[in-house]
Backbone as ProteinMPNN parsed JSONL, in Angstrom:
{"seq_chain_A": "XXXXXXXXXXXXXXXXXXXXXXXXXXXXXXXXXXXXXXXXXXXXXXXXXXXXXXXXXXXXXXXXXXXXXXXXXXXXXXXXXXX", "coords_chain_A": {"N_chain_A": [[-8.611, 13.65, 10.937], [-8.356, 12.812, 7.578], [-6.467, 9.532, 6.324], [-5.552, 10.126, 3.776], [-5.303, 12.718, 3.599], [-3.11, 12.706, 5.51], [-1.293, 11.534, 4.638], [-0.58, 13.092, 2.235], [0.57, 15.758, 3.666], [2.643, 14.352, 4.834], [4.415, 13.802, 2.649], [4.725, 16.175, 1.544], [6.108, 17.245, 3.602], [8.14, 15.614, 3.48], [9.428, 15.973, 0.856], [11.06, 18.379, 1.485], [14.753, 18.262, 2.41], [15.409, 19.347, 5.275], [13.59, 19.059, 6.662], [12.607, 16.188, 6.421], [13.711, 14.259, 8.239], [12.807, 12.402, 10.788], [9.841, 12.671, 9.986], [8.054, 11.011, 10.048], [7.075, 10.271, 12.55], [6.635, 12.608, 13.771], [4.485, 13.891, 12.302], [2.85, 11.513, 12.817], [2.097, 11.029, 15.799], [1.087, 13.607, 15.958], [-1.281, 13.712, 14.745], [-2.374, 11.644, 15.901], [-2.036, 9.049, 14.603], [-0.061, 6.037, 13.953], [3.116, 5.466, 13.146], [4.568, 4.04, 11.781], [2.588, 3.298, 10.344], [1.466, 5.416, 8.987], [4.017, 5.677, 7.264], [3.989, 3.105, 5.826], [1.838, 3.663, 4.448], [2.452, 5.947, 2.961], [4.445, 5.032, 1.623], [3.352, 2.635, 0.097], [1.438, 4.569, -1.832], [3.588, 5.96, -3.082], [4.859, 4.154, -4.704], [2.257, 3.627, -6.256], [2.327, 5.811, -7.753], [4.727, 5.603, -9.411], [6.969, 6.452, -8.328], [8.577, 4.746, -6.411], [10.395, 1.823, -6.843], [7.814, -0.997, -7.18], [5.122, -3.267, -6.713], [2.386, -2.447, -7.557], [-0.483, -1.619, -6.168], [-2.939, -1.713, -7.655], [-1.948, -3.525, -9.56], [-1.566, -5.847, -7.5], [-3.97, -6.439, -6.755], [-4.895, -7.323, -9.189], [-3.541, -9.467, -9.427], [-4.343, -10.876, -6.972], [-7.001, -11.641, -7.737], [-6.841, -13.062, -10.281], [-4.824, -15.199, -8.808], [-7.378, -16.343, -7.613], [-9.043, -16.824, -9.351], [-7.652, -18.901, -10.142], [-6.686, -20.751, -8.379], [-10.041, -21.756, -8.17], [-10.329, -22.658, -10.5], [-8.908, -25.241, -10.66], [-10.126, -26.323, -8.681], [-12.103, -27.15, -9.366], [-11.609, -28.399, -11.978], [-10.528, -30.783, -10.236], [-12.994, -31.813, -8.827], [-14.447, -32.912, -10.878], [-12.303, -34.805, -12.549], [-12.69, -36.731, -10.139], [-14.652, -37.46, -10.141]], "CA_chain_A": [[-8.002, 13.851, 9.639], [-8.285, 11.158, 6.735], [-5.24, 8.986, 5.823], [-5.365, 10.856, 2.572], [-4.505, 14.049, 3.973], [-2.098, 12.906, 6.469], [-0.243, 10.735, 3.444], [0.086, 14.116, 1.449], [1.234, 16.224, 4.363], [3.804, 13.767, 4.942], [4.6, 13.856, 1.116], [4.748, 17.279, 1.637], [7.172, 17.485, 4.83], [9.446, 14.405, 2.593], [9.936, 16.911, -0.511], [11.929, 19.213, 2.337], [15.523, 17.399, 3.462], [15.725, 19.431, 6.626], [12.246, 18.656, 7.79], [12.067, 15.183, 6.292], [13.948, 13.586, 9.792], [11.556, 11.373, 11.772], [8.521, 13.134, 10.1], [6.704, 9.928, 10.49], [6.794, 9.989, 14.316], [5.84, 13.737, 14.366], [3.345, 13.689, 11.972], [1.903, 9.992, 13.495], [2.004, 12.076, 17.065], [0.257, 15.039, 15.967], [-2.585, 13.374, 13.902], [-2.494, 10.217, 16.417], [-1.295, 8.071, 13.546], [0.813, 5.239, 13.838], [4.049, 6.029, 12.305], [4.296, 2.97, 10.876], [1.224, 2.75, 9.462], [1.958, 6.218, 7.805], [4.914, 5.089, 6.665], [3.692, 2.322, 4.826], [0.705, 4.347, 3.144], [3.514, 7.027, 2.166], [5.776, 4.832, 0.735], [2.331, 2.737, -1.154], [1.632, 6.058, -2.415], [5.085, 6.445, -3.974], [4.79, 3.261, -5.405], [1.312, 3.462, -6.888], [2.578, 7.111, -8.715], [5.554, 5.875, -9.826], [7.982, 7.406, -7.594], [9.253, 4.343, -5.832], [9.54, 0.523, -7.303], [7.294, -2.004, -6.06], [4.247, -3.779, -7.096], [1.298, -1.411, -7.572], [-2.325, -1.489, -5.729], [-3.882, -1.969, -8.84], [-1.252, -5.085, -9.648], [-1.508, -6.589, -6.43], [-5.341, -6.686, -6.852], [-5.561, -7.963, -10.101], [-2.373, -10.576, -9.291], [-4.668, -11.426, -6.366], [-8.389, -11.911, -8.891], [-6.146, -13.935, -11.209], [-4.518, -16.644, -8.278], [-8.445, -16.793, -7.04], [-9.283, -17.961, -10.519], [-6.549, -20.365, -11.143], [-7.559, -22.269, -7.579], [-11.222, -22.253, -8.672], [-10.374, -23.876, -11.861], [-8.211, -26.21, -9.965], [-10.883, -27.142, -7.735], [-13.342, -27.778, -10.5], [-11.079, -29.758, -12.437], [-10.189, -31.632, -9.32], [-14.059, -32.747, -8.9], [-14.468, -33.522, -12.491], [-11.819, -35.272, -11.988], [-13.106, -37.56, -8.778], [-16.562, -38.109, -10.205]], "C_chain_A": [[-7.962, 12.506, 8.915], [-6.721, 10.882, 6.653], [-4.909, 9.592, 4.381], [-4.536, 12.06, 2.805], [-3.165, 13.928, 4.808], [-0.693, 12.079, 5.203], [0.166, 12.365, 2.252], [0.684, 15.319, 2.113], [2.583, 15.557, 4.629], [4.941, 13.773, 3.557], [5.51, 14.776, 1.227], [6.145, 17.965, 2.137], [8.527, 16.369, 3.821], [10.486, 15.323, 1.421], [11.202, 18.023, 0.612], [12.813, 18.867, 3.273], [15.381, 17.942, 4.988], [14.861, 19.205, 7.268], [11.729, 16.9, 8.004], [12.745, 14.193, 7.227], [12.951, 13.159, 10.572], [10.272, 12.249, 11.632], [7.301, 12.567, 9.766], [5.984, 9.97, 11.706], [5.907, 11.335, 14.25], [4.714, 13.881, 14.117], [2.32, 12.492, 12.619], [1.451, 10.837, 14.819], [0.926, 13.148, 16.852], [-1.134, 14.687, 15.848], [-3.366, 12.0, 14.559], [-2.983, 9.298, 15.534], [-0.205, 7.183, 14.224], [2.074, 5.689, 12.847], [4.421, 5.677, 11.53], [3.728, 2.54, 9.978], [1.141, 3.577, 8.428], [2.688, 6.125, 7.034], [4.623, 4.207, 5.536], [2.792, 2.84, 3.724], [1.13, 5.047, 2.277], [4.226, 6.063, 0.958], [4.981, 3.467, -0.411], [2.06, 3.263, -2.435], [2.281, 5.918, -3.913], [5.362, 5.47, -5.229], [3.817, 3.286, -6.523], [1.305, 4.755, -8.27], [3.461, 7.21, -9.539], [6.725, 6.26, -9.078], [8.913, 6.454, -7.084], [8.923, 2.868, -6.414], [9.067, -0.33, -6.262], [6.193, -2.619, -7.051], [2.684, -2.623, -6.617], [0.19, -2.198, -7.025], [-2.64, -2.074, -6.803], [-3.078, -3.182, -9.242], [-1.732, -6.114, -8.953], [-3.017, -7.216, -6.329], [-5.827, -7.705, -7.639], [-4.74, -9.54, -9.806], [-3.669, -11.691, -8.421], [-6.252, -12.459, -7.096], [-7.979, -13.446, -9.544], [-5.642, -15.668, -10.015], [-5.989, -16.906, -7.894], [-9.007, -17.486, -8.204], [-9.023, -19.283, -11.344], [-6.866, -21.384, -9.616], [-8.926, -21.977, -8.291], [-11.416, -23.272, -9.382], [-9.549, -24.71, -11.641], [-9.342, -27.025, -9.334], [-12.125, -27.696, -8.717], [-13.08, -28.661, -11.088], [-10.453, -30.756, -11.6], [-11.502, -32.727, -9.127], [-14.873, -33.258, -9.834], [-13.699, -34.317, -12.796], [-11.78, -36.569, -11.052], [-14.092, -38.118, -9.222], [-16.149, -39.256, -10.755]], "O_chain_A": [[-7.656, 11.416, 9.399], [-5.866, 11.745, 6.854], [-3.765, 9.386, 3.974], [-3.424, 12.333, 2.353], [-2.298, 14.802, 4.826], [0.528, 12.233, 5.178], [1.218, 12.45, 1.619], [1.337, 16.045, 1.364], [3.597, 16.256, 4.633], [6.166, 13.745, 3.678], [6.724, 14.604, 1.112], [6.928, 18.742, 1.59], [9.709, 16.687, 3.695], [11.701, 15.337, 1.225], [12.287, 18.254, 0.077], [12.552, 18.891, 4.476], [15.248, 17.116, 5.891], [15.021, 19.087, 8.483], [11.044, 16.369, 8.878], [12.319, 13.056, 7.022], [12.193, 14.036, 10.985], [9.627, 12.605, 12.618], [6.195, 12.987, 9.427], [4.787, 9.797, 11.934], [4.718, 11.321, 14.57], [3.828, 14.006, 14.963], [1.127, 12.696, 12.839], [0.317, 11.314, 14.771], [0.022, 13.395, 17.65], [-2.034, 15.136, 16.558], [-4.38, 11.433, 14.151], [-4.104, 8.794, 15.596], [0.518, 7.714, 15.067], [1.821, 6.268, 11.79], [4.735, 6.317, 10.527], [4.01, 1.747, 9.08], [0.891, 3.209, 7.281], [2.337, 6.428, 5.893], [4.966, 4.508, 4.392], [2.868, 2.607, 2.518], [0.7, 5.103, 1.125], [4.45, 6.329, -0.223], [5.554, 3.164, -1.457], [2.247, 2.84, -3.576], [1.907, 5.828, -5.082], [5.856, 5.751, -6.321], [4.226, 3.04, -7.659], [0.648, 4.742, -9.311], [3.562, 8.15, -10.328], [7.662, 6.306, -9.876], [10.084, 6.832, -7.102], [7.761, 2.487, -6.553], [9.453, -0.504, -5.106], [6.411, -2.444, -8.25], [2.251, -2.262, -5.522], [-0.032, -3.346, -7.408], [-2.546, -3.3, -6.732], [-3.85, -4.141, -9.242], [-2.231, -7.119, -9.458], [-3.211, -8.346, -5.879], [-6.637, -8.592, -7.37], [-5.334, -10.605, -9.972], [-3.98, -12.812, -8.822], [-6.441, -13.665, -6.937], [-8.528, -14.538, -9.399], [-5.969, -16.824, -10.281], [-6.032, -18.129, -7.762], [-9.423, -18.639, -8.093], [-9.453, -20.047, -12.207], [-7.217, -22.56, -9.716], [-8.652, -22.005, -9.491], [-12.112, -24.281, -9.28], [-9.223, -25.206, -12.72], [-9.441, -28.244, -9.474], [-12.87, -28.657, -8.524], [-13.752, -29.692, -11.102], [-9.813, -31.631, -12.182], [-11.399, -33.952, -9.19], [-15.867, -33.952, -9.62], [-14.254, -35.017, -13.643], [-10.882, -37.395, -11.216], [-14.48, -39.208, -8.803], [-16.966, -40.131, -11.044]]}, "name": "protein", "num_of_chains": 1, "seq": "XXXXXXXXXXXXXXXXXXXXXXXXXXXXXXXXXXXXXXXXXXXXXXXXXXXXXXXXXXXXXXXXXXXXXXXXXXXXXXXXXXX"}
């Protein structure tokens, strides 16, 4: 089963208090998932839809693009710089 499916089954089982009790472990168990690992993709997810705050996928990406550009142009004007 993909991490896709097992992140919207879990979704799924979350939307329902009496089922949503350790239905990381069961689900992780069933699908031999980490529970943890579901966990984190779930609660990604939640983030990336809105549902829960955090710093979005698509943030975190561009955040990351952006510090790779600002060393670059550090290191350029460092050996422009030296010469």
């Amino acid at each position: 089963m993909s991490c896709g499916r097992a992140i919207r089954l879990a979704l799924e089982v979350l939307e329902d208090p009496d089922r949503a009790s350790g239905c990381f472990r069961r689900i992780g168990q069933e699908l031999d998932i980490s529970p943890d690992s579901l966990r984190g993709w779930v609660r990604q997810t939640q983030v990336d839809t809105g549902q829960r705050p955090g710093t979005k996928n698509s943030d975190a990406q561009r955040l990351a693009a952006l510090r790779s550009e600002e060393r670059f142009s550090r290191n350029a004007e460092t050996d422009l710089v030296c010469r």
